[in-house]
N, C-alpha and C positions, 0 to 999 in steps of 0.2 A: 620368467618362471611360469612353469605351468602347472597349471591345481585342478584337481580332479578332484570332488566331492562325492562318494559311496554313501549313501546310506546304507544301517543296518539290515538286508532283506531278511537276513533269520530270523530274528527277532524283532518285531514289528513297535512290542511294547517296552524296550530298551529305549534309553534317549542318550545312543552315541551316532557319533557323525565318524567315520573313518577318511580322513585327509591325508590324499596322495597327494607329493609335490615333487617335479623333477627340476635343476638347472637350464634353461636352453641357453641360446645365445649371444638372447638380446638379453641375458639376466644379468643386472647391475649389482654390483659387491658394495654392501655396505661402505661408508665413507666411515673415515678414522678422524673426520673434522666436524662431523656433525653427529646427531643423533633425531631423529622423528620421534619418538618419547618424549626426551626431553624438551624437546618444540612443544611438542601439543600438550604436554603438561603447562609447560610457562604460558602459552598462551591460555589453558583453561585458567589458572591463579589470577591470571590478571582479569580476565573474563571477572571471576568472584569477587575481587579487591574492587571493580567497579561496582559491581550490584551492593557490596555491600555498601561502599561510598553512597550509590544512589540513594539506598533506604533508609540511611541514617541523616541522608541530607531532605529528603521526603520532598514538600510542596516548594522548597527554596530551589530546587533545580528546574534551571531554564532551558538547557541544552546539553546533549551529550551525545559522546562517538563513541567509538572501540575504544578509547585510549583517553579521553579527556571530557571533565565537565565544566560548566558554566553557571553558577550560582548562585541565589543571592549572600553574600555573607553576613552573619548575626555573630557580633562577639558573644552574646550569651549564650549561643546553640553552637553543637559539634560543628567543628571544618574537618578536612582532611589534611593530616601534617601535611607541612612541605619540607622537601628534603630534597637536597640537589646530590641524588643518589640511582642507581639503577634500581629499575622497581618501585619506588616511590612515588608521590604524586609530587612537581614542580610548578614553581610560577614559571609560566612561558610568555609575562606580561611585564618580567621583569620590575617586580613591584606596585607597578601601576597597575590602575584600577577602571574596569569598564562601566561607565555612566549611564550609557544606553544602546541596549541590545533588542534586534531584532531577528524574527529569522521565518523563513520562507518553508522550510520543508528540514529533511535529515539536507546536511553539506550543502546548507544555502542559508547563511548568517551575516550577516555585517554588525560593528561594533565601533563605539563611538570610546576613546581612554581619557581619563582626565584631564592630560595634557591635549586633547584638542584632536588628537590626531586619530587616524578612524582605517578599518581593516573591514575588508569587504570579498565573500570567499563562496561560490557558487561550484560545485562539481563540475569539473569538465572543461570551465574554463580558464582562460590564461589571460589573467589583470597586466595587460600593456596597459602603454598611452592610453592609444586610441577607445581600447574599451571601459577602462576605468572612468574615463569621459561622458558616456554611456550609463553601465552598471557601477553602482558606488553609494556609500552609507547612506547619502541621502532618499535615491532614485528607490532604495530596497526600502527605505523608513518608509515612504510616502506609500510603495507600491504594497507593503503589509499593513500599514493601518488606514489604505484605503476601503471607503465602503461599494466601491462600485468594482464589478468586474473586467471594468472596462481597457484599465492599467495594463499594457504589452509592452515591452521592450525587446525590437528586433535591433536583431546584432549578427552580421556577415562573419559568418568563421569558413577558414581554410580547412578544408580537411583531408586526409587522404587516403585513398582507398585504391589498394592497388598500384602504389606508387603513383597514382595519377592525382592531382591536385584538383581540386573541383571548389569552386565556392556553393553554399546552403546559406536558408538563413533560418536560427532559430529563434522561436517565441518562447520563453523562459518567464521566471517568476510570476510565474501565476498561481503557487500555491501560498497558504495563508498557515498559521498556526495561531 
């Protein structure tokens, strides 16, 4: 599409915009399976349904993303329903309950569940074996509530650029909250 913007020269002290637009080419015909309205509506709503969750849950929230929070629960203060519905908030913990939470920056958290068993979630990387050996609930517990700066965790990742495979190595969790 091409778009051509005129201002009004006659009239200086008008506040109209005169918009020319022609078809070209490369012009893409709306899709009859989607809509971009409706995208960025849903995603504004859900944007609101967080903020509003955040400020009704106030000083009890730990953590939070686009799409999910982490906080302390109080049976006698508001939660947010759960509903195993589209648009809703869900337990994605399947019942269970997080004992001890940590977290290093935004998409760098590990969690410890009642049953013992513990999630450990750093942007960017991929929890194999090997690295989960490395980075994991405890290494992230120790490396945030330590008091020295001293705490690195290097860890060899593959990566690829160019189709060509190179090994780096990154220094990671070194931030605190």
């Amino acid at each position: 599409m091409h778009l051509e913007l005129i201002q009004n020269q006659e009239n200086e002290e008008l506040d109209l915009i005169l918009a020319n637009f022609t078809e070209t080419d490369n012009f893409v015909p709306p899709s009859h399976f989607g809509n971009v309205v409706i995208a960025c509506y849903t995603t504004a709503l859900a944007r609101l349904k967080l903020y509003d969750a955040l400020r009704r849950l106030d000083d009890r929230v730990l953590y939070f993303d686009t799409d999910s929070i982490i906080y302390v629960h109080d049976d006698h203060k508001w939660s947010p329903p759960i509903v195993d519905s589209l648009g809703c908030w869900t337990d994605e913990l399947g019942g269970k309950t997080i004992t001890t939470f940590v977290s290093g920056g935004p998409k760098n958290y590990a969690y410890q569940l009642d049953d013992g068993s513990t999630v450990c979630k750093v942007k960017g990387m991929t929890f194999d074996y090997k690295t989960s050996q490395i980075i994991n609930f405890e290494t992230m517990k120790n490396m945030v509530s330590s008091q020295t700066d001293d705490d690195k965790v290097t860890v060899t990742c593959a990566r690829e650029r160019s189709q060509v495979i190179f090994q780096g190595h990154d220094q990671g969790l070194s931030h605190r909250v």
